[in-house]
N, C-alpha and C positions, 0 to 999 in steps of 0.2 A: 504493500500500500504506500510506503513513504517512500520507495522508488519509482512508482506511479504518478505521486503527486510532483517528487522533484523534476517527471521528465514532461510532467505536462507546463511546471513553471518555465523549465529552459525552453522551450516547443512558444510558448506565448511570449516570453520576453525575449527569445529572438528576432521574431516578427516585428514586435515595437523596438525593438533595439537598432531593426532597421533604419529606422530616421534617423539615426542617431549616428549611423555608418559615415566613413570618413567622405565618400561621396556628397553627403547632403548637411555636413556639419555647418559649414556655411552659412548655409539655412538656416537652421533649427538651431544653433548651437546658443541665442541667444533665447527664447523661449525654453528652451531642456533646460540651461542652467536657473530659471525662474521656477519650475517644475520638480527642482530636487528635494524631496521629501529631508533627507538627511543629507549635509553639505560634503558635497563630493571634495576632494582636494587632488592634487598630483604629488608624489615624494620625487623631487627632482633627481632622486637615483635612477629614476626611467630616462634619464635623458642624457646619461653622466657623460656621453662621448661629444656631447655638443655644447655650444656655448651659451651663456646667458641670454643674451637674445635670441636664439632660436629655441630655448627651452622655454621662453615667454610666449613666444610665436606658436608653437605648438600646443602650449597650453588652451592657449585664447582659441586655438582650432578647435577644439575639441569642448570648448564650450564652458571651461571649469575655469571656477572662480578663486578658487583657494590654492597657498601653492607651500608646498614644504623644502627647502633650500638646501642641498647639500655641499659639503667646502669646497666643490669644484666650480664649484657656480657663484659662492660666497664664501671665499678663503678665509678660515679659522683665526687666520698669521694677517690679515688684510691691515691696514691703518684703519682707524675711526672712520677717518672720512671715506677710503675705498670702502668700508660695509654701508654707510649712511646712502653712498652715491649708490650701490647695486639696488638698495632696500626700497629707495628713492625712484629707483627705474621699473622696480617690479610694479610699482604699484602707481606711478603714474600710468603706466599699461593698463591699468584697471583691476589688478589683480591684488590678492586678500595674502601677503605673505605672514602668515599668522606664527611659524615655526621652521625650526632647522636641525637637520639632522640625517644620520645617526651622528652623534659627535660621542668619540667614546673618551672619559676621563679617567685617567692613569694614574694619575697625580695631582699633588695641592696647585699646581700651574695651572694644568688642564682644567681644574674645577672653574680655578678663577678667570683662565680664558674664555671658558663658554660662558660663563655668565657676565664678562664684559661683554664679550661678540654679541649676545642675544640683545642686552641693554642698548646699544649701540644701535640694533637693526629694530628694536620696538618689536619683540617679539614674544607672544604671549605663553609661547612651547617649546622647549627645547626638548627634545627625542634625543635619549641618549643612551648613554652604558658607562654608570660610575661604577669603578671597582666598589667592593662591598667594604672597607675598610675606609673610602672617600662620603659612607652616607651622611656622618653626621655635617659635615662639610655642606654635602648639598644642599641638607636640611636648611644649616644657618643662613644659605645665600637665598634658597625661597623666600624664607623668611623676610630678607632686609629687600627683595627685589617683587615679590608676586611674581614670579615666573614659573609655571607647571612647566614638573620634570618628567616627562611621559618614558620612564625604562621599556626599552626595547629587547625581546624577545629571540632568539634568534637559531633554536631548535637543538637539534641532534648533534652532538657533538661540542658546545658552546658550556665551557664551565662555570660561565659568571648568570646568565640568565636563560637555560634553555625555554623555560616557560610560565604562562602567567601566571602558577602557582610560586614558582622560584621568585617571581619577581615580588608577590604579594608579600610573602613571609619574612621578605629583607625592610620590608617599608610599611607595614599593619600597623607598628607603633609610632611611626613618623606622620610629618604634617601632613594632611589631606590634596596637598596641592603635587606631592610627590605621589607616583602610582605607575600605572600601563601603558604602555604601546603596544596594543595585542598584534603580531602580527601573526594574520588567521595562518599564510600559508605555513609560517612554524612551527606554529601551533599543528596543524594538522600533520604534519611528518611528523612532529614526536606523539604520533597516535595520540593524541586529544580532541574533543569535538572543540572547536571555536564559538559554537552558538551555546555548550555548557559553560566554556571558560568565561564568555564574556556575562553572563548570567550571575555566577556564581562571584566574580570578583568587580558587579557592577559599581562599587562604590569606589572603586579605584582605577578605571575605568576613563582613561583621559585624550585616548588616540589610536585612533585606529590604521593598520596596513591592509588593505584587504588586493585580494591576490587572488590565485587560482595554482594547484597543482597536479601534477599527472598521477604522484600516489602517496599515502598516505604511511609512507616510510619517511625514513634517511634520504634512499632515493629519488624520492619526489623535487622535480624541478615543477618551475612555474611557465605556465600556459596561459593561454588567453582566460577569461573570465569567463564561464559556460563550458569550457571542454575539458576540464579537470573533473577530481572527486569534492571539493568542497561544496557543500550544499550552501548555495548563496541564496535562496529565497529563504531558509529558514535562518542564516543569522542575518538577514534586512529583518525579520519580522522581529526576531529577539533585541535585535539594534531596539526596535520600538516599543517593544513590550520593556523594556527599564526604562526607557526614556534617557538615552543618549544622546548628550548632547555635545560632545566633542566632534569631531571630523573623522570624517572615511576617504583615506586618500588612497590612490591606484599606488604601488610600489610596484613597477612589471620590469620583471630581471630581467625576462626573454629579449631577444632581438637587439641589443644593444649598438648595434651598427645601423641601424632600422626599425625602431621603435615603435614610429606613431600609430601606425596600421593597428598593429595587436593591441596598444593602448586605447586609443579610439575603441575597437573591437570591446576591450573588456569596460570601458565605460559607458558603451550602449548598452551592454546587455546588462551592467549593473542599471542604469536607469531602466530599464525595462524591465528587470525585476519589479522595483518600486512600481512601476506603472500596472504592472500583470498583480501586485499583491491589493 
């Protein structure tokens, strides 16, 4: 029955996902982003082989309003003013750069360089990976700045946060603004469902990766949005049933010479979820 229902969700949200195809984005892409039930974003790792401007360009193609910044795009090491001038260009663009990441922090340097770079770029998230000996650290810069620290996820093999449990259990007793970056497809190779994970740890619950993969191992790489094993209609509806209100941003590994295609691809058919739910 629940294979039933997911293949009648992918079957309808293909269909409406079609608008949404890189053909007619054009079109639609300003009306679909008006449409988005829950705020789509891009994690500018979909794009790491190209430049800022053409990761703007792309985005704006495809219709999405929100954008998450990684150092190749907005170098970590930049001067104040190179982060202000990039941060300045995103968003005269018209785009929502709300977060940057993954930035991973090593050491007492690294904590305090992201949380200059973030201050610097007026940014309300940083996505990251503090060593677990650096929390109380990041605690106290929350604290003196409001910047959510969305810990990042990042499956089979990964000794510091394979999953949203690992990440929960290091930060349960820290400030509420520190928490998740669930990223589903990690989630789903270290064999966990993502629509329990984000259920279960909705109160910490701050950012989302959502993705697609071929299988629900180690092995599993990332596919378009619809051709994987992740059930995407069921965590859109669990996104709503807690009432999430953080960002769902595309992270798409695949194709990194050639991105936009598959990306475009997996943000229609995620909007066409939402539209078919």
């Amino acid at each position: 029955m629940s294979q039933s229902r997911r293949d009648f969700f992918k079957i309808g949200a293909m269909g409406i996902a079609a608008a949404g195809s890189l053909s007619g984005i054009a079109r639609n892409a300003k009306a679909q982003s008006k449409n988005d039930e829950l705020p789509l974003g891009i994690a500018s790792y979909t794009f790491r082989k190209f430049s800022l401007d053409e990761t703007i360009e792309m985005t704006r193609q495809m219709g999405v309003k929100n954008i998450a910044l990684k150092s190749m795009h907005m170098p970590l090491d930049a001067s104040t003013s190179e982060i202000k001038a990039a941060a300045t260009k995103v968003r005269d663009a018209g785009l929502n750069l709300y977060g940057a990441g993954v930035i991973y922090m090593k050491s007492e340097a690294d904590v305090n360089q992201a949380f200059d770079y973030a201050q610097a770029a007026e940014l309300k998230v940083i996505i990251g990976v503090p060593n677990h000996e650096l929390l109380q650290l990041v605690e106290k810069k929350v604290k003196e700045t409001d910047i959510i620290v969305a810990i990042h996820n990042h499956g089979p093999g990964d000794d510091l946060y394979p999953s949203p449990e690992s990440i929960y259990e290091k930060v349960k007793d820290l400030d509420k603004r520190i928490g998740i970056c669930m990223d589903i497809g990690h989630t789903q190779r270290i064999k966990l469902d993502p629509s329990e994970q984000a259920e279960k740890y909705r109160d910490r619950l701050h950012d989302v990766h959502i993705k697609d993969v071929s299988w629900a191992s180690a092995k599993g790489t990332t596919v378009e949005i619809g051709r994987g094993v992740i059930d995407i209609p069921e965590f859109i509806e669990t996104l709503r049933k807690i009432e999430y209100d953080g960002m769902v941003s595309l992270e798409y590994e695949k194709d990194a010479d050639n991105p936009l295609c598959g990306a475009a691809e997996s943000i229609g058919y995620t909007r066409g979820v939402m539209a078919a739910l």
